[in-house]
N, C-alpha and C positions, 0 to 999 in steps of 0.2 A: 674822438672818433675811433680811436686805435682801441681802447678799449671796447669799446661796442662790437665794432668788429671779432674781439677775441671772446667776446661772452655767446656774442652769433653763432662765431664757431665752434664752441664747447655744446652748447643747445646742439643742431646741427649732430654735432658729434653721437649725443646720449640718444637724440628720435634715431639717428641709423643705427644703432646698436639694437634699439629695441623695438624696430622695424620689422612687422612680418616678413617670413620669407618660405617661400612653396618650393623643395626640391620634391628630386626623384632619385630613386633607387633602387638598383638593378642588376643582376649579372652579366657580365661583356658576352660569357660563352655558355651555353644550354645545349646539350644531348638531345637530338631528336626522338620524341617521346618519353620524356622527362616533364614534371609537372617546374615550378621557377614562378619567384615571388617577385612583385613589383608593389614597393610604397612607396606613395608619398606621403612626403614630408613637412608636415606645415608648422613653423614657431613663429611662436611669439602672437598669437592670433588665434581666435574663436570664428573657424567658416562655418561655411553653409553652402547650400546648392552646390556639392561637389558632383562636376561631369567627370566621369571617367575617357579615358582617351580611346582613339579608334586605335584598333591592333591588326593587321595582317603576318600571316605564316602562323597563328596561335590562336587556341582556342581559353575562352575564359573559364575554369571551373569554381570557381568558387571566388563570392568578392561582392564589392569592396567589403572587409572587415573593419570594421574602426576602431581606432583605440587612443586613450587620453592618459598622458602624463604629467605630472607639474611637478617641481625640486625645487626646494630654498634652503638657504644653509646660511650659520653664521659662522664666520670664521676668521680669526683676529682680529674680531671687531668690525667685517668686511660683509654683510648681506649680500646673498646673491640669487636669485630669482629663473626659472625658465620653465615654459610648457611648451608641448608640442602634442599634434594630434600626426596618426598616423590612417591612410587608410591603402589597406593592403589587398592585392588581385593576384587572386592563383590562376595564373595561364600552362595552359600545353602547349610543347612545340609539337607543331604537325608536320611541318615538311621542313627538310634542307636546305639551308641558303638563308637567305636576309630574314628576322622577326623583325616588323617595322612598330614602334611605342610612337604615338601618336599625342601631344599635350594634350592634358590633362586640366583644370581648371577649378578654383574654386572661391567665395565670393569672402571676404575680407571687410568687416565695418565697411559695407558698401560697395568697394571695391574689388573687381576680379583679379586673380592674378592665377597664370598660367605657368607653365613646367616646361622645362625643353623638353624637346622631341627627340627621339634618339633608338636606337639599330642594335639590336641584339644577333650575335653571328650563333645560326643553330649548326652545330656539328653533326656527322651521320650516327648513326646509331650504332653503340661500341667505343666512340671516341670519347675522349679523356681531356676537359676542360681546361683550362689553364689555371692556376693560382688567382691570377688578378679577377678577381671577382666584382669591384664595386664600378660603379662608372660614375660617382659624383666624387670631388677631390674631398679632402681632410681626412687625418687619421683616428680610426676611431677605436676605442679604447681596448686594448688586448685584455681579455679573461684573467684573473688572476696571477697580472703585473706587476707590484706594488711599486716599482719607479717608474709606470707611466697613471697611478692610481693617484694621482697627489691630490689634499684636501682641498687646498683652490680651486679645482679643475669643478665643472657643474658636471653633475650627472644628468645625461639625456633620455628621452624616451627610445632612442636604441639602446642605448644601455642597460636598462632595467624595467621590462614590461611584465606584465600580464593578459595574456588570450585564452579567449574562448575557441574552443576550436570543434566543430560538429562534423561529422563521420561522416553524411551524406548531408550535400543542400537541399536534396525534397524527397519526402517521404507518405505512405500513405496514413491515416487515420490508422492508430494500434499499434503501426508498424516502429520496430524499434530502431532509437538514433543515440549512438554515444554522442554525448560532450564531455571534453575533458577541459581544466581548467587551470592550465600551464604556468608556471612562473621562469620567466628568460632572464639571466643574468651576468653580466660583469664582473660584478662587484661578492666579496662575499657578502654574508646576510647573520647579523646578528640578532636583529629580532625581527618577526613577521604575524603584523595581525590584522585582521581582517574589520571590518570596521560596518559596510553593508556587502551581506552576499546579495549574487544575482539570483533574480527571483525566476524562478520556473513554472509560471500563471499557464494553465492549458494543458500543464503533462502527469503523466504519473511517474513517481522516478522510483529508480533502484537502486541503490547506493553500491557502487564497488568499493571495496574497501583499500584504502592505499594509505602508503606513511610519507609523507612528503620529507624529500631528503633531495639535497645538491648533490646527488652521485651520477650524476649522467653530463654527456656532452655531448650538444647539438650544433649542427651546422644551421645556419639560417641565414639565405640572402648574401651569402659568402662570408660570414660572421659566427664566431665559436660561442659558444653559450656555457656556463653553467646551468640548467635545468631542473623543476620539481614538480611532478604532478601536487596540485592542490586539492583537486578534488576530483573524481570521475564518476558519471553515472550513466545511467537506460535509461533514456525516458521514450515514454510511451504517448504521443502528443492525442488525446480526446476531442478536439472535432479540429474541423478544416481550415484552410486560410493561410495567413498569415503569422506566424510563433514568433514572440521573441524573445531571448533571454536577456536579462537587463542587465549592465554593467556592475560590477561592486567595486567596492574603492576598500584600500587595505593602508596602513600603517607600516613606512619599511625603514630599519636601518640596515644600511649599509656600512661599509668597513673602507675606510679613504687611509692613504698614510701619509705624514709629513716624514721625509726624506731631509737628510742633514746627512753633512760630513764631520768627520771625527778623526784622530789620530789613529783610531782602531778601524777607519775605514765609513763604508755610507750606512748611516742609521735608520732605520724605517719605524717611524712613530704608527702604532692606530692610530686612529681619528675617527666618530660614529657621526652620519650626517642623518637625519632624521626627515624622510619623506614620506609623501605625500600619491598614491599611486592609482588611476582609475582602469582599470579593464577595458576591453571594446564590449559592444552587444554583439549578439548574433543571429539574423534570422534565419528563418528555415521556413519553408513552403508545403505546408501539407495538405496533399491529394486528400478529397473525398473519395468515400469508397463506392463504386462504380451501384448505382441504380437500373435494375428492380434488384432488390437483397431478398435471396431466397428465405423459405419461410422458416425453415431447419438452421437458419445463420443467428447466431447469439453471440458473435461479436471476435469468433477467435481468428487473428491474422498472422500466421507466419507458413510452418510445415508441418501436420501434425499427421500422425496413426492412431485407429483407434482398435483396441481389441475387448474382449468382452471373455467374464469367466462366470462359472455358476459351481456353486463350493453349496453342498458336495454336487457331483454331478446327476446322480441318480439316487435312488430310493429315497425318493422322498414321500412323508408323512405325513398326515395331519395333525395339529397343535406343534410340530418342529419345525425350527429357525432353519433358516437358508439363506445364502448371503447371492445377489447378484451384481459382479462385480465390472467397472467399467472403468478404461486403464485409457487416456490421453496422452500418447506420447510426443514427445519433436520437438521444434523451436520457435517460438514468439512468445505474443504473450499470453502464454500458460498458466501462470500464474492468479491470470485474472477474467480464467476462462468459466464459465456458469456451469453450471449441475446441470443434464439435460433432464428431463420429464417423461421417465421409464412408462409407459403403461401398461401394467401389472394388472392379471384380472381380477374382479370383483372379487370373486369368494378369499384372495388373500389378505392378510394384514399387512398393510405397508411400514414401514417405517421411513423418518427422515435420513438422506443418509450422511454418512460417516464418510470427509473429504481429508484424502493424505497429502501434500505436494512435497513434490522431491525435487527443486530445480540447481539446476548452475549457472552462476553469472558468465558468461564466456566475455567474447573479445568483445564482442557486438552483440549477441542478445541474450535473452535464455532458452535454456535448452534443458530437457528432463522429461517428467513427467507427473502428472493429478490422476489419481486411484480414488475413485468415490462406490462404497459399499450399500449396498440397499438389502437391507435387511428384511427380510418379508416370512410370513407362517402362513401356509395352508390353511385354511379351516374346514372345504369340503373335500372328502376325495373325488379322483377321475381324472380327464386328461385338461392338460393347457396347455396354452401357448402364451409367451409372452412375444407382443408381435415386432417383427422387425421395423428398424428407426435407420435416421440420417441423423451424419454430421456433416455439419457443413462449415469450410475456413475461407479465407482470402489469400492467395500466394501474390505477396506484392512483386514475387519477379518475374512471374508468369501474367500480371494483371487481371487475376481473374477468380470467380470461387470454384473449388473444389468439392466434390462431395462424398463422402462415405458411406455408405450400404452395409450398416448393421443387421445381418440376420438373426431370424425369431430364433426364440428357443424351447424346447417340448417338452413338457415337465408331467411325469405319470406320477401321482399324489395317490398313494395308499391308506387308508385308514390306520390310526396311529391312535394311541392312548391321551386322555386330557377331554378337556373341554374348549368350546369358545371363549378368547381373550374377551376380557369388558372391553378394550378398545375396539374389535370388532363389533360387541353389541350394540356397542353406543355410536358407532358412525352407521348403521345399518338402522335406529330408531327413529330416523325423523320423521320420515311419512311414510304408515300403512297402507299396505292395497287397500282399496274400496273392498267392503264385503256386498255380494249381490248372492240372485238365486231368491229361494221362499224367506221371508222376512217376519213372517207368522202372520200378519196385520188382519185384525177382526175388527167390524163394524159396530159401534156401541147405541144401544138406543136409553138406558137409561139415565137417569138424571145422578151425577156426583154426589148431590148433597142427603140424595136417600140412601147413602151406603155408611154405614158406620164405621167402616175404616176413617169415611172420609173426618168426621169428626175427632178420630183418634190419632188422626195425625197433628191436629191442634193439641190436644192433651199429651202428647209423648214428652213435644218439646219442651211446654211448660214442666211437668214433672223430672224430664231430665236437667234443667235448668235450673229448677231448686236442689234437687239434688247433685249437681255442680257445683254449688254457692257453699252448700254445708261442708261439701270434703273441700272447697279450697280453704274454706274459713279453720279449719284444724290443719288444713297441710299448714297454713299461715300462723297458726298457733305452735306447730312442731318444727318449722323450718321456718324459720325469722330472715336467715341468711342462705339463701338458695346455690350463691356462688359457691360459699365457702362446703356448705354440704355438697355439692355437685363432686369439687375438689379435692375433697375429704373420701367420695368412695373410688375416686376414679382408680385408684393404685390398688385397689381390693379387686375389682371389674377386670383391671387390667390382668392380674394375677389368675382368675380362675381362667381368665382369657388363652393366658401362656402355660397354664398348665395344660387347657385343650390341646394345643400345637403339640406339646408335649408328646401326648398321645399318637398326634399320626406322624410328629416324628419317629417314635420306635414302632410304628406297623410301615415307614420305607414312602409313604404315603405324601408325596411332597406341592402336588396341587392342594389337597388340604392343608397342610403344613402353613405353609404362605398366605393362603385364604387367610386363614385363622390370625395367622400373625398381622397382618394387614387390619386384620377389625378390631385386636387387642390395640395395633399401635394407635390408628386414626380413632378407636373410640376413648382409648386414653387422652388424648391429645386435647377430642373435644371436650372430655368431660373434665377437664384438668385446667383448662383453657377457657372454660365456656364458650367456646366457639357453636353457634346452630350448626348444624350441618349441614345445610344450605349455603352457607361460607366456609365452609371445612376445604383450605387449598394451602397448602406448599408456603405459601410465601403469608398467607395468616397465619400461620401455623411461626413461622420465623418471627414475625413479627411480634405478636403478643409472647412468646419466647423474650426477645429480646426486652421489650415492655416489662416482665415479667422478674428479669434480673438475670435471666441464664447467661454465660457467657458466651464468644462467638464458637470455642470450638467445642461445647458441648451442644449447642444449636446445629451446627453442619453436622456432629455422628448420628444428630437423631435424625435428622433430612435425607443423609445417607443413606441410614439405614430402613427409612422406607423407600425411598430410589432401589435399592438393592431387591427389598422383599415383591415389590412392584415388577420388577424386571424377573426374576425367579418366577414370578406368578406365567406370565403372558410368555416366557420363554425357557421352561423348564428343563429345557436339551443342552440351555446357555449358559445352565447358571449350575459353581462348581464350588460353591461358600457349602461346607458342612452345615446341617439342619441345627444342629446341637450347639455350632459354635455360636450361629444365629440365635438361636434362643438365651444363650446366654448372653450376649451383647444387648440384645432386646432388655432384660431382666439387668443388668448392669445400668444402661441408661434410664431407665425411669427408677432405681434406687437413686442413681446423681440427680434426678428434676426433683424427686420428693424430698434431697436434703439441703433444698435450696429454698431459703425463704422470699417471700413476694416483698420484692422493691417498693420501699415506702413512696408514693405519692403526694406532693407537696398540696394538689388540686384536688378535693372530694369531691366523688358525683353526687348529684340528689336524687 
């Protein structure tokens, strides 16, 4: 019986050791309007349905956070095991006198277990708290102690966490929210790796750039820290609700010492304990952006200016480039603000335009500016307007949109040397006026078949059709290989081609120039290529290139170099390439294609 009894008590023993237990933890003394953390504490146990407690004299900002630790370590042959979850409430003191902390609760394999209740004394505003900071008993681990650091000792989830920590708890739709992603520590850290990061489902992030390093020192909760940013970023959350960012768990050792005495005095061994470490989540509650959305709103939320330039300002031309420029200044998100949709009159060439961004990552958002250029050519002279526009943002701290009134601008076009760009003729040919007025139409009364044309149009066909037959049947006798002869005069064609250019390069003559260069290059290309000209494009052109054997960087000079002569053509004011040096690059590259032989093909066509 005696024995039974002592085996009882030893059982007994090991279930209370490894018995859940729910504290709290708190500062005794708070500064009126000071913000002051409250966790709790739960080991040894996986809850649920955690109630927060009722608080008077304090308001809640931020909370519960949660956050998961678990340590095991072996150590002279001795396993030792612990987790605990923490979950943490940022309160404000509002007034002077008694903050009342009201239990807390949370549910345990079944069972609930509650927290004391207990009285925080707020000081007036100015006054200087006392030292004693904790109000739950035991001492917990001083920073960078090595004789209260001993390897026996477990490492707790106050002693070495990681949090997430978000800059506002609610924000709107665009609006931007740092998270930084902390590591608090005790203990030093000899190695630290990350194992799953928290996932960012719903946002767009920015990455601030940081070097994680223990050179800081935090107070927290009345507790010294070593500290490291792990990570920091912007995020910009895309639609509304509810966000959460999900905990990651990281791989940590720590640095413990075994302490001994010696005749030289107390020795402090390392020790590396290898854990185990989970983050908390965090959520964040993001506002939808207030409805009706004006019709000029494309999505920018923060503070922005907009100003407007037009380069040059005056004399302008027709056939010459002109740039109009629109400059987006302020802060939010800038970066991922849209090109607005200039309307530009009819008789110009638009072009797409050309977007710069200049931003800076600040504390909390960005801030800079997006330059988008619209490049545009006159084609007829006389007066325009380009008509005045909105821009429209969301100021999430005024709750509200704002709008900008962009004024027109009046642009007197003079006749100017050149002709119509092909891109203007070709977005201008789809559909003709109707022609009306006298149409000639005459009444016929005779019969078709008594006119002799009408028979001779039977007989043309026929006779041009044998006579079709005969000259293909000799081209077919003299040209067996239609490719390879195609291929064979392209570099001749091309040649008398570029001696044209030639020409109205030394008469100064640079619309011609380009003309000419352009039908040497593309008629090179196809005939060189066998490309119809009905597939005559850029990227056929590349491709049978590449098919073909050319390498890749003699495939981009030649692509280049009709991008170049294309762009001279349609903007002759733009373009500052010498005629001559052009011509010789031209004549340069199609000597390299013609001393390139055609890539054997393993597959004959038939």
């Amino acid at each position: 019986m005696k024995r039974i009894i002592n085996i009882a008590i030893l059982l007994l023993a090991v279930l209370t050791a490894q018995a859940a237990s729910f504290t709290v933890e708190a500062p005794r003394q708070v500064v009126e309007g000071n913000k002051f953390n409250v966790t709790f504490v739960l080991k040894n146990g996986e809850g649920s349905s955690f109630t927060p407690p009722e608080v008077s004299g304090a308001k809640l900002i931020y909370g519960p956070s949660v956050s998961h630790s678990y340590s095991s370590s072996w150590v002279n042959g001795k396993s030792s095991h612990s987790s605990s979850e923490e979950y943490t409430m940022i309160y404000k003191a509002t007034q002077t006198g008694k903050c009342h902390i009201g239990a807390a609760s949370i549910v345990v394999d079944g069972k609930r277990h509650t927290s004391n209740a207990f009285t925080i004394e707020v000081l007036p505003s100015g006054s200087q708290p006392s030292h004693q900071q904790q109000t739950t008993p035991g001492a917990p681990t001083p920073y960078s102690d090595p004789l209260t650091q001993s390897a026996d000792k477990s490492v707790s989830g106050k002693d070495l966490f990681v949090r997430i920590e978000m800059s506002k708890p609610r924000v709107y739709e665009q609006q931007a929210v740092v998270c930084t992603i902390k590591l608090y520590t005790k203990y030093q850290i000899s190695q630290f790796m990350p194992t799953i990061q928290p996932s960012f489902d719903g946002f767009l992030i920015e990455e601030i750039p940081v070097q994680p390093s223990l050179n800081k020192v935090e107070v927290l909760n009345g507790e010294r820290y070593m500290t490291a940013i792990l990570k920091k970023c912007i995020l910009y959350p895309q639609q509304s609700g509810k966000l959460t960012i999900t905990s990651g768990n990281y791989d940590v050792s720590v640095v413990q010492f075994d302490t001994f005495k010696s005749i030289f005095g107390t020795i402090s061994k390392p020790v590396e304990k290898d854990l185990k470490v989970t983050s908390n989540s965090a959520t964040i509650n993001i506002l939808p952006l207030p409805e009706p959305k004006p019709a000029s709103f494309t999505g920018a939320v923060g503070r922005f200016n907009v100003t407007t330039d037009l380069k040059p300002a005056t004399g302008h031309k027709t056939y010459s480039a002109a740039s109009y420029r629109y400059i987006i200044s302020g802060t939010g998100n800038i970066k991922y603000i849209k090109a607005p949709e200039i309307k530009f009159p009819e008789q110009f060439d638009v072009y797409d335009p050309k977007t710069d961004v200049l931003v800076n990552d600040g504390a909390g958002d960005m801030s800079g500016k997006v330059v988008m250029d619209y490049t545009f050519i006159p084609q007829y002279a006389g007066e325009f307007d380009i008509p005045a526009g909105e821009f429209t943002y969301f100021d999430p701290d005024a709750g509200k949109y704002e709008t900008i009134t962009i004024p027109s601008r009046h642009l007197s076009v003079a006749k100017g040397e050149g002709q119509p760009s092909n891109h203007y003729r070709m977005k201008n040919m789809d559909i003709r006026p109707i022609k009306s007025g006298d149409l000639g139409l005459k009444k016929s009364h005779g019969y078709i078949v008594d006119n002799w044309s009408y028979w001779l149009w039977f007989l043309l066909p026929l006779l041009a059709m044998v006579a079709l037959l005969l000259y293909y049947r000799k081209q077919l006798k003299e040209r067996a290989d239609v490719r390879r002869m195609r291929s064979k005069r392209a570099s001749k064609v091309a040649q008398r081609r570029l001696k044209a250019a030639r020409g109205f390069a030394t008469r100064g003559d640079r619309n011609g120039f380009y003309a000419e260069m352009l039908n040497a290059l593309w008629g090179y290309m196809s005939d060189k290529l066998s490309i119809p000209v009905s597939e005559l494009s850029k990227d056929n052109i590349n491709a049978e290139l590449e098919q073909y054997g050319i390498d890749e960087q003699l495939r981009k000079e030649a692509i280049d170099l009709i991008d170049k002569c294309e762009f001279a053509q349609y903007a002759p004011e733009l373009a500052q390439s010498d005629m001559n040096a052009v011509l010789d690059e031209a004549a340069g590259i199609i000597d390299r294609l013609e001393n390139v032989k055609r890539k054997k093909t393993t597959i004959e066509e038939s």
